[in-house]
C-alpha positions in Angstrom: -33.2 -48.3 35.6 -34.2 -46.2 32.6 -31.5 -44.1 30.7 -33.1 -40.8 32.2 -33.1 -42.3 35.7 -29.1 -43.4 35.3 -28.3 -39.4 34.2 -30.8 -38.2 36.7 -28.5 -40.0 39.5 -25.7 -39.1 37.6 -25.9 -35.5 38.0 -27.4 -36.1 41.8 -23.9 -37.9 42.5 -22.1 -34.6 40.8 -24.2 -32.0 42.7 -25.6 -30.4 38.9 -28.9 -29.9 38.2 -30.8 -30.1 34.9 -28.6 -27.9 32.8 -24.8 -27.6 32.7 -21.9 -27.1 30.6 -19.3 -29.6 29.5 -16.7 -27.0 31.5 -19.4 -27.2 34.5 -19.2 -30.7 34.5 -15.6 -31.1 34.1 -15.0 -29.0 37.0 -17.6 -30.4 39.6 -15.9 -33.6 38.5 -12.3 -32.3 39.1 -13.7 -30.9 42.4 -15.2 -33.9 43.6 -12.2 -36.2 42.7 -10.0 -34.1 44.9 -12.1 -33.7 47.6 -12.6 -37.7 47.7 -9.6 -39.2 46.2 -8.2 -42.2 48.3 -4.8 -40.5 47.9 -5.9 -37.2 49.3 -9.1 -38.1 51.5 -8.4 -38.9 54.9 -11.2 -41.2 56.4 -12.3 -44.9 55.7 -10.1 -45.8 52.8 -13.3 -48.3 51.7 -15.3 -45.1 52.0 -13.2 -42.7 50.0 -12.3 -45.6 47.4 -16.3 -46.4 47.2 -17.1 -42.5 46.5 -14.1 -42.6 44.5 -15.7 -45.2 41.7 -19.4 -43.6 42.2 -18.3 -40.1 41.4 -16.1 -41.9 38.2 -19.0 -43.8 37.3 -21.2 -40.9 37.1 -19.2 -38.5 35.1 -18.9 -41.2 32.4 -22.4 -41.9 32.2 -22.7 -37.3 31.6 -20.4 -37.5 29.3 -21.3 -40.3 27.1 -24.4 -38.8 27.0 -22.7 -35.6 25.7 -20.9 -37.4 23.6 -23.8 -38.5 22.0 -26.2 -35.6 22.0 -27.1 -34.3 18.8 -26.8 -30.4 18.9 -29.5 -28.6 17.2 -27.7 -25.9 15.2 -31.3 -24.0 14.0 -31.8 -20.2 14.2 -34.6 -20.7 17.1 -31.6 -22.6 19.3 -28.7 -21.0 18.6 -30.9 -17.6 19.4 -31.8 -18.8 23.4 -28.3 -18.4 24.2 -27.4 -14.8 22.9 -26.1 -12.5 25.0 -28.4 -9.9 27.1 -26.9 -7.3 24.8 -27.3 -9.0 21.6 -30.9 -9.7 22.9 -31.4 -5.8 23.5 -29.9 -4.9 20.2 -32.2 -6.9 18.5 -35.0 -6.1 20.0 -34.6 -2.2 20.1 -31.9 -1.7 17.2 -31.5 1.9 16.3 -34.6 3.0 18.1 -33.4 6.3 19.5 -34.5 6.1 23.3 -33.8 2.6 23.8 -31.4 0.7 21.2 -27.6 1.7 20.6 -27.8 4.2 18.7 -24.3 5.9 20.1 -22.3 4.8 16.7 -24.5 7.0 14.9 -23.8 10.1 17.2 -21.5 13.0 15.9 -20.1 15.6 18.2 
């Protein structure tokens, strides 16, 4: 199995799809542990302990990948993950119908 195949079943196993953040992750995997921990799981103990070491498993194959992902810190990435406002600001500005152009107002 390829490394992209091993993360693909990885996030399968965790319920995430393609994107997610490191507090996504952390708390699918949180929510997952609880639900199937052998201590708190009531059902086959082989069953729970089983789940148990998948669901492990899987969150340390995510996160070494995270771990090891080199962030790209350019202008074009940073900029896909402004805000909805920051996005409006900069496309409209201090256009007078459509960007924010309250702060300039004087009563």
């Amino acid at each position: 199995m390829g490394k992209y195949e091993e993360i693909t079943n990885a996030l399968h196993i965790l319920g995430l799809y393609e994107s997610a953040t490191v507090k996504e992750i952390k708390n699918r995997y949180r929510e997952l542990l609880k639900e199937w921990h052998p201590d708190l799981c009531k059902g086959d103990e082989d069953i729970r302990k089983e789940k148990t070491i998948e669901i492990l498993n899987a969150y340390r194959i995510i996160m070494d990948y995270c771990e090891h992902y080199r962030f790209s810190f350019s202008k074009e990435e940073v900029e896909k993950y402004i805000s909805p406002e920051e996005l409006w600001s900069k496309q409209f500005g201090k256009d007078p119908i459509w960007g924010n152009f309250q702060d300039d107002e004087q009563d």
